[in-house]
C-alpha positions as CSV (number, residue, x, y, z in Angstrom):
1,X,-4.0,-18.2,45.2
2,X,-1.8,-16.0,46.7
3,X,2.0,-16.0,45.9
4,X,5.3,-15.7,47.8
5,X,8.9,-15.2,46.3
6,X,11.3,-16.5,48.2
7,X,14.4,-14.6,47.3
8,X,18.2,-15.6,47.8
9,X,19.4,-12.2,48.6
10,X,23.3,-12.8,47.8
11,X,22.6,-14.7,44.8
12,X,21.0,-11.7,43.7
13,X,23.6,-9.5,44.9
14,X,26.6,-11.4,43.0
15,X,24.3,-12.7,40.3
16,X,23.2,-8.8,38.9
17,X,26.2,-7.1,37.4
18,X,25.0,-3.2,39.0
19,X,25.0,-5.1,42.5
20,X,28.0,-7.0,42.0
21,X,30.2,-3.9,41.1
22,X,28.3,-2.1,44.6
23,X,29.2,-4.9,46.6
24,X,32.7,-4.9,45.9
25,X,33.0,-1.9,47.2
26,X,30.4,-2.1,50.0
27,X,28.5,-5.4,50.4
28,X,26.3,-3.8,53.2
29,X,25.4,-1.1,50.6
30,X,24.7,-3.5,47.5
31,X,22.6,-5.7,50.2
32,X,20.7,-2.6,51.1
33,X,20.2,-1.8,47.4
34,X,18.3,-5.2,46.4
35,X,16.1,-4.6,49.8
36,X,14.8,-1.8,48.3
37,X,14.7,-2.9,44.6
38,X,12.5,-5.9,45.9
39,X,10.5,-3.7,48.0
40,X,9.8,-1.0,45.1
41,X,9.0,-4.2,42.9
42,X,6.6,-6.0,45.8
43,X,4.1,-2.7,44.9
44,X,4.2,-3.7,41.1
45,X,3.3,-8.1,41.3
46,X,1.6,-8.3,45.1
47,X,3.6,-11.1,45.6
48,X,4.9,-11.8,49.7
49,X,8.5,-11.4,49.3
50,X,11.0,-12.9,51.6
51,X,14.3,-11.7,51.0
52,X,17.0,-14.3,52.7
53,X,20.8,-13.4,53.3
54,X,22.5,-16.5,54.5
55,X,24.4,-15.3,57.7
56,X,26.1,-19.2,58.4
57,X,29.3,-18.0,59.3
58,X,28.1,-15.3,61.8
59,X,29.3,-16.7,65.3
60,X,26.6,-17.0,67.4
61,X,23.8,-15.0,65.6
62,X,20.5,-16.7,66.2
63,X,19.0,-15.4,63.3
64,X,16.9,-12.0,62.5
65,X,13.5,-11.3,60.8
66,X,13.1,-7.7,59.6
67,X,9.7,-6.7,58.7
68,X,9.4,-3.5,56.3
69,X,5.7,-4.0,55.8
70,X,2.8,-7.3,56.1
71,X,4.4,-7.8,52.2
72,X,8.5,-8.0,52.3
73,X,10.6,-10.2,55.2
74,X,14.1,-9.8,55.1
75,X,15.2,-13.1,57.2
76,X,19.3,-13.3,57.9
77,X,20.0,-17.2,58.7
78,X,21.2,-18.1,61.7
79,X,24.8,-19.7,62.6
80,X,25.5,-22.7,60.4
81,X,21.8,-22.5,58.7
82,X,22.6,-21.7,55.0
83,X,20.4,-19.2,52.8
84,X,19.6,-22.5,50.8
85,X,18.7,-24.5,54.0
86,X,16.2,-21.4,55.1
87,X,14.5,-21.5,51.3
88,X,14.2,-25.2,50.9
89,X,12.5,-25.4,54.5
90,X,10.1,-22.5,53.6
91,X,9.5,-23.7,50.4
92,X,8.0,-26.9,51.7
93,X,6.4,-25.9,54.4
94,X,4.1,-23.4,52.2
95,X,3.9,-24.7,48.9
96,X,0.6,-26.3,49.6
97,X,-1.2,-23.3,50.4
98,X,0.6,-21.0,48.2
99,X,2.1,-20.5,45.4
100,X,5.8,-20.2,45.6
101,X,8.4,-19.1,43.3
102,X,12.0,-18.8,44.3
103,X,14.9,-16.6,43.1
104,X,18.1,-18.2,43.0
105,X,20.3,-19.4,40.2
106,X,22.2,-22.0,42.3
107,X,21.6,-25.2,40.1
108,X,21.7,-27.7,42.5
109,X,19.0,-25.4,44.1
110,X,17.0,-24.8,41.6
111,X,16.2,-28.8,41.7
112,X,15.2,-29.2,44.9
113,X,13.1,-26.3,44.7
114,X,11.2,-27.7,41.9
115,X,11.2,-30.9,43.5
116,X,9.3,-29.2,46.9
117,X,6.4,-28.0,44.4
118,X,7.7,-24.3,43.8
119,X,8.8,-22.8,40.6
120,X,12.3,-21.5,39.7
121,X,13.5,-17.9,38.5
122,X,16.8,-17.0,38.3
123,X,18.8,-14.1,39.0
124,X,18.5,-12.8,35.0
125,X,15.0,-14.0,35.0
126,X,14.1,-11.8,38.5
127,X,16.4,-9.1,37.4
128,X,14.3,-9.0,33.8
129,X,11.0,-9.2,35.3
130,X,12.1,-6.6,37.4
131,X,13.0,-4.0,34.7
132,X,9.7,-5.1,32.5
133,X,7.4,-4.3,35.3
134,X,9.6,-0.5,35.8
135,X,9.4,-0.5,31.8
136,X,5.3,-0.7,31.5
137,X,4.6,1.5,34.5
138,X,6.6,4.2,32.9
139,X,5.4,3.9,29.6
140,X,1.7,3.8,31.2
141,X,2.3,7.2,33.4
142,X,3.7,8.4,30.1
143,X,0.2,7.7,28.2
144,X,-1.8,8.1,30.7
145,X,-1.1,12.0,31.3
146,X,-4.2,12.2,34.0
147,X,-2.2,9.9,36.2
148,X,1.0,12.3,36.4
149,X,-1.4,15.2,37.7
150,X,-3.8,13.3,39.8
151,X,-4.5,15.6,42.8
152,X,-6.3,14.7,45.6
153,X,-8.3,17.8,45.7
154,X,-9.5,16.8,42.0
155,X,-11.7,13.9,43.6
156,X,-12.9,15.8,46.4
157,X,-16.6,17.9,46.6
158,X,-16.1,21.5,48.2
159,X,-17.6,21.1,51.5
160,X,-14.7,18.2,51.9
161,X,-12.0,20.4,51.0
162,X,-13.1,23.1,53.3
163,X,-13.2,20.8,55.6
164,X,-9.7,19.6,55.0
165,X,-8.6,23.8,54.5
166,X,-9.8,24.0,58.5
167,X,-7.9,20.9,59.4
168,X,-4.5,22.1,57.9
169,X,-4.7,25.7,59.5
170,X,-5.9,23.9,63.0
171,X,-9.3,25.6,62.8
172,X,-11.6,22.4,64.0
173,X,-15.2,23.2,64.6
């Protein structure tokens, strides 16, 4: 069954101590910063992230989607529609299909996200899973020494890479 995390972005954002201390100085930056995290961490579980910033107090703004690839959404709510609202609604309309988990360590949250069928992580939990999953892939790249020097060309016949050696110095047959 496939598997979405629905993330509360700012609960992440004031909820990690490194993102906190960033968005104090630049919330756009710290914001930015847990995209990316989330994105990097999307490649290591396979799960659909959807990464929502609660924009309630933005006058006017009728909400926005951002795509990065078919894996990670980045949804900013629209005016008066909280970050909560956005995952509680999601959570419920999907849950039956897939499995859900949801990132948020708003108590009162967490309880009606069980209660819609999905399963709770909270900030420490994400931001743990997060660093576990960095953790092993190191340590596996650093036992693994044939996956540091990997080359393409290493798991290619010759005829293909003179093929390939044609093609890079624009001399098609």
């Amino acid at each position: 069954m496939e598997t979405f995390l629905l993330v509360d972005g700012y609960n992440m954002v004031f909820g990690w101590e490194y993102l906190n201390k960033i968005a104090k100085e630049n919330l756009d930056h710290a914001r930015d910063k847990l995209v990316q995290i989330l994105i990097d961490h999307q490649g290591y579980i396979g799960e659909q992230i959807i990464i929502v910033f609660d924009a309630y107090n933005v006058k006017g703004n009728l909400g926005q989607v951002i795509s990065f690839n078919k894996y990670v959404d980045i949804i900013y709510t629209k005016e008066k529609e909280t970050a909560d609202e956005y995952i509680e609604k999601t959570a419920k309309a999907i849950h039956r299909k897939y499995k859900v988990r949801v990132a948020t360590s708003d108590a009162t949250e967490q309880v009606i996200i069980l209660g819609a069928g999905a399963i709770r992580v909270s900030a420490a939990e994400l931001l743990e899973e997060i660093q576990l999953k960095r953790q092993t892939n190191k340590t596996y790249i650093n036992t693994h020494p044939q996956v540091k020097n990997n080359p393409l060309e290493s798991w290619m016949n010759k005829e293909t890479l003179e093929k390939m050696e044609k093609l890079r110095r624009g001399k098609v047959d």
